[in-house]
Phi, psi and omega in degrees: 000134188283146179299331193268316166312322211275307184311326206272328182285323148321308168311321162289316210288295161325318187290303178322303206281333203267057186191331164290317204289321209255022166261302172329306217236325185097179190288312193274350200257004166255130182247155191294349176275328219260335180269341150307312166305323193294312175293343177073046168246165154276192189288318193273329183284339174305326183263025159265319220261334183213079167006295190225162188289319177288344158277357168263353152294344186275314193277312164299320177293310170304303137004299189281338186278326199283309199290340154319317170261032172267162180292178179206130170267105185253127168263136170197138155295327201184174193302307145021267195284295178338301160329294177303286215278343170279313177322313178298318161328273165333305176291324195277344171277353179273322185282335188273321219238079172318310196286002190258281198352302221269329161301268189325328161298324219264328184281339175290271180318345152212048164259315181293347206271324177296333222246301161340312218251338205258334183278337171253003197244341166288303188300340197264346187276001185279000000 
C-alpha cells in the first residue's frame, strides 16, 4: 500500500468512527479522544487530518450530498410512476450504502437541531 492509499484509508477509517459516535452519541455529546479512540489514533494525528470537530461534520455531510447525487435511471409512463420509482430507487440504493444512511440521519439530526436553535434564539430576542 502507497503512503497516499495509506493517508486515504486512514481518512475513512476517522470518518466511519467519527459517524458511528455521532449517530450514538450526537454531535455534541462526542468529544474528539472518544473519536480518536474510537479510529485507533492518537489524539493529535485526528487534528493532522481534521483540524476541528466541525470539520468532520462538514466532511459527512458532504459525503451524504455527494451520494445523493449519482444518477439514477427512473422508467416512467407518467408523472406518477416517476415518483413512485425514484422513491423506490432511492430506498434500495440507501439499503446497500449504511454509510450514506448514517449521513443522512446524521444531516437530518442537524438540520432540526439548526431549525431549534434558530426558533429559541428568535423566542429569547421577543
Amino acid at each position: 500500500m502507497t503512503r497516499k492509499e495509506q493517508k486515504e484509508a486512514r481518512k475513512i477509517q476517522i470518518i466511519q468512527a467519527t459517524l458511528d459516535l455521532f449517530v450514538e452519541r450526537g454531535y455534541y455529546g462526542t468529544k474528539t479522544s472518544q473519536i480518536s479512540r474510537r479510529a485507533g489514533i492518537s489524539e493529535g494525528l485526528l487534528f493532522h487530518y481534521f483540524p476541528t470537530k466541525e470539520l468532520l461534520l462538514e466532511e459527512l455531510v458532504k459525503i451524504g450530498l455527494e451520494g445523493m447525487r449519482t444518477p439514477m435511471q427512473i422508467n416512467a409512463e407518467n408523472g406518477l410512476d416517476f415518483f413512485i420509482n425514484l422513491q423506490k430507487c432511492c430506498f434500495r440504493r440507501w439499503k446497500k450504502i449504511f454509510l450514506l444512511q448514517k449521513c443522512l440521519y446524521l444531516w437530518g439530526m442537524w438540520c432540526r437541531l439548526r431549525t431549534y436553535r434558530r426558533n429559541f434564539v428568535s423566542w429569547q430576542l421577543r
